[in-house]
C-alpha positions in Angstrom: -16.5 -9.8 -13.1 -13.5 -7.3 -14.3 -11.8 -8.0 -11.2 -12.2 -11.9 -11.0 -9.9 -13.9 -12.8 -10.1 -17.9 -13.1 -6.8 -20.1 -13.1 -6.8 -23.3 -14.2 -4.6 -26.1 -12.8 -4.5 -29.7 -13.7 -6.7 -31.0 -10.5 -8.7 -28.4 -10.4 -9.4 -23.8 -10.9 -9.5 -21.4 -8.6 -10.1 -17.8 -8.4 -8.0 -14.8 -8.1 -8.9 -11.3 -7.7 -7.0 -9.0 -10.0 -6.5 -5.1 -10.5 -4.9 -3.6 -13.5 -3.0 -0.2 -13.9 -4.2 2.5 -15.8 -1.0 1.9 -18.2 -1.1 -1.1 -20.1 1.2 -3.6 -20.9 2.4 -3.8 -17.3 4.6 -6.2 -15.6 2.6 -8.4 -12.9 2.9 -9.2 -9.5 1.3 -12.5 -7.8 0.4 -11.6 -4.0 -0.5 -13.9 -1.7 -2.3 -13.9 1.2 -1.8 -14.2 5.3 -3.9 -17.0 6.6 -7.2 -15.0 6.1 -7.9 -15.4 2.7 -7.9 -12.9 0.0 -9.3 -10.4 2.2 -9.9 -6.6 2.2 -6.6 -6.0 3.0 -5.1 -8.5 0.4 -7.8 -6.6 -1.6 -6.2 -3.1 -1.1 -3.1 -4.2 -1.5 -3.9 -5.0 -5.2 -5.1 -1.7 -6.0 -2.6 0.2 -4.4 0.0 -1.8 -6.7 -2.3 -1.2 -10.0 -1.7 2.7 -9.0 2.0 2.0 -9.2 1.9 0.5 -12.3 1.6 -3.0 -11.7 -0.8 -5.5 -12.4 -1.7 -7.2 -9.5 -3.2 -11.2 -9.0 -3.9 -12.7 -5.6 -5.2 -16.0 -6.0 -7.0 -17.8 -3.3 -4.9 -20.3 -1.7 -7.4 -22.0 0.2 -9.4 -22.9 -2.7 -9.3 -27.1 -1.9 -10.1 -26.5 1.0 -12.8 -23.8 1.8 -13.2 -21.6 -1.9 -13.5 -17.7 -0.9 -11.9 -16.9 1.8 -12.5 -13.2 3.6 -11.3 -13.5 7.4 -11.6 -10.3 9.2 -7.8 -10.1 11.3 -9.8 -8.4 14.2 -12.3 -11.2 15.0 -11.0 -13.6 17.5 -13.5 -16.4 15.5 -12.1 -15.5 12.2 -8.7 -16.2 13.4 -9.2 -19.3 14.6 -10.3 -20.1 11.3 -7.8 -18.8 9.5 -5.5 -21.3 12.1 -7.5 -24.1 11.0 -7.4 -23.5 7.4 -3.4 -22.9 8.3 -2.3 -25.9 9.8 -4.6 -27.8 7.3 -3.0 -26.3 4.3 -0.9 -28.1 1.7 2.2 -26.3 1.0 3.6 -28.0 -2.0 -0.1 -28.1 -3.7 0.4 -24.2 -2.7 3.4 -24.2 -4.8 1.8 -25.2 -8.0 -1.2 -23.2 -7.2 1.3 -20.1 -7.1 3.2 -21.5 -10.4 0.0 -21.9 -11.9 -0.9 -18.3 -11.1 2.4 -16.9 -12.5 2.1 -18.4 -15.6 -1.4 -17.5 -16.0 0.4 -13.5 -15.3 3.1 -14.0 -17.6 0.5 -15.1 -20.6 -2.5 -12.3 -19.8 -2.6 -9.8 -23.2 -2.0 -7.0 -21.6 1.0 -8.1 -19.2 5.1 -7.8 -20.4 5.6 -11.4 -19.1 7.6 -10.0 -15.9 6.0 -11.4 -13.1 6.9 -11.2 -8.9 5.3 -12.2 -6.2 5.0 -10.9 -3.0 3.2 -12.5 0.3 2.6 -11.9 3.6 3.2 -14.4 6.5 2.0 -17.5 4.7 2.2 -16.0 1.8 5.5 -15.2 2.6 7.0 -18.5 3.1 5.4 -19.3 -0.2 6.5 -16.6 -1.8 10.2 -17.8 -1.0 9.5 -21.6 -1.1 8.1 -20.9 -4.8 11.0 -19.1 -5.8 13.5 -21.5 -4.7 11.4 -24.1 -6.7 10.5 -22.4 -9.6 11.1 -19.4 -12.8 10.4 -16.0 -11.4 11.3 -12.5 -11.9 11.6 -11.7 -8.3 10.0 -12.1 -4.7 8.8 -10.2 -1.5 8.3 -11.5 1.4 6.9 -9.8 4.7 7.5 -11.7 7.7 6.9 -15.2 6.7 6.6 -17.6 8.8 8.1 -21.5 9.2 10.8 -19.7 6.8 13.5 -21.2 8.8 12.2 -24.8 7.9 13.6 -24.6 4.3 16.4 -23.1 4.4 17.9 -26.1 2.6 15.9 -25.0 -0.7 17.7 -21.9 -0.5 20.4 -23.4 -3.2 17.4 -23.1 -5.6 17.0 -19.4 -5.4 18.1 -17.7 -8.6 15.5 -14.6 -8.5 16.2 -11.4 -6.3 14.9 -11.9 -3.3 14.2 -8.9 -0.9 12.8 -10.0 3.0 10.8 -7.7 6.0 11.7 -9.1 9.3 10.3 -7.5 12.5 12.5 -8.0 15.1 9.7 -8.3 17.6 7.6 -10.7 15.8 5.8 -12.9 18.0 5.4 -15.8 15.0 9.1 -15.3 14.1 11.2 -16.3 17.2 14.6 -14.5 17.1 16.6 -17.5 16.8 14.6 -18.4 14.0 15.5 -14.7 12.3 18.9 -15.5 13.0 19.4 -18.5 11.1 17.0 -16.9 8.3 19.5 -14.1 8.0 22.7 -15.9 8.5 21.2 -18.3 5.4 20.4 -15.4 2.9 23.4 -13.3 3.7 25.1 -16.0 2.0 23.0 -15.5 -1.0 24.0 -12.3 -3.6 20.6 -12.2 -4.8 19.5 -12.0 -1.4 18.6 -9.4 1.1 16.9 -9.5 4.5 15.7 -5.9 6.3 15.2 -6.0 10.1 12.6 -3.6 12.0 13.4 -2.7 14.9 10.9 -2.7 17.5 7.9 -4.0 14.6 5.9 -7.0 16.0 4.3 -9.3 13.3 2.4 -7.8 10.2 3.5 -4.5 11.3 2.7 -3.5 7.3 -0.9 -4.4 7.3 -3.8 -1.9 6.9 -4.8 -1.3 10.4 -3.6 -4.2 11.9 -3.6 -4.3 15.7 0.4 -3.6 15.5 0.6 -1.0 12.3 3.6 0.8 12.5 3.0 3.6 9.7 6.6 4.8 10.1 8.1 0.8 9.5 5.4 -0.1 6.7 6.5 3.4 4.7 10.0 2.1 4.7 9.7 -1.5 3.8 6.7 -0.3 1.4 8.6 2.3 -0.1 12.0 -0.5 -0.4 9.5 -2.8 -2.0 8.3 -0.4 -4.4 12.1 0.3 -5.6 12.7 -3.4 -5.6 9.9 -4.4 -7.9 10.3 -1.7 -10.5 14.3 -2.3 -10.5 14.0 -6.0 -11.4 10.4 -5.9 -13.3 10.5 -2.7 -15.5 
């Protein structure tokens, strides 16, 4: 399928779903999912990046656990699913998965070899733990939670780093934004925006606490960021 693309990795492969930009070559941009799986919304938020320009790669994260993934965020049963696979989930196998993924960007024909990634809530975290650990072009992350449980890998950041906090996010406990903040202020690379008001995954596709005016503004900062440090 044109918009399947299979990764290898040494214990294993694992899907991704891909869109590409009309424009080719294109730098790339790994996203990576909340704790439902490569969803619609993960979905959509491929394709509206392949309209900006961008090849865009989501891999499944959950692949060694349940392959394929596609929670719907307003079914109570699908949530606690999604919790299951969460607490079950192997964040430094996630890692490699996500390394994995970013070389297999960097080495598709038609990209420039620029690649970032960019994750929501789990994704998030791994978005920032990956980029402390390994070679990227730059990372997103919206409102990723357990952050504040490696801040010590923060030393190993070297790629810009831009972060969406909502200051009301129930995941995201303010004292836990605080230490986040105070940690990445002291990084150059680094910068941390705060929404005032925004509850968690205020940016996704009509998710119970959308905010359209908040997701603009950390949407339309995100777009700036990427094509500053990838074009």
């Amino acid at each position: 399928m044109d918009n399947q693309l299979l990764i290898n990795a040494p214990d294993g492969s694992f899907h991704a779903y891909i869109a590409r930009p009309a424009s080719r070559p294109a730098p790339a941009v790994v996203v990576l999912q909340e704790l439902f799986g490569v969803n619609a919304d993960i979905r959509t938020t491929c394709d509206e990046l392949a309209s900006q320009g961008f090849i865009a790669i989501a891999p499944d994260l959950f692949w060694r656990q349940e392959p394929s993934v596609d929670l719907d965020v307003r079914s109570e049963a699908d949530w606690q699913h999604g919790l299951q696979l969460y607490g079950a989930y192997d964040r430094d196998a996630g890692v490699r998965d996500i390394a994995q993924t970013i070389r297999a960007a960097a080495n598709l024909p038609e990209s420039t070899a620029r690649v970032a990634l960019q994750g929501y809530c789990l994704g998030a975290l791994m978005a920032f733990i990956t980029a402390a650990r390994h070679e990227v072009s730059a990372a997103v992350a919206y409102h990723g939670s357990d952050t504040e449980k490696y801040l010590g890998e923060v030393g190993g950041l070297r790629a810009p780093l831009l972060m969406h906090l909502g200051e009301e996010d129930e995941f995201i406990p303010k004292p836990a934004q605080a230490q986040i903040t105070a940690a990445l202020s002291r990084k150059p690379n680094a910068t941390v925006y705060s929404y005032p008001g925004q509850r968690h995954a205020f940016s996704r596709h009509n998710g119970t606490h959308y905010n359209a005016t908040a997701a603009v503004l950390a949407n339309g900062r995100t777009r700036e960021f990427l094509n500053q440090h990838l074009r």
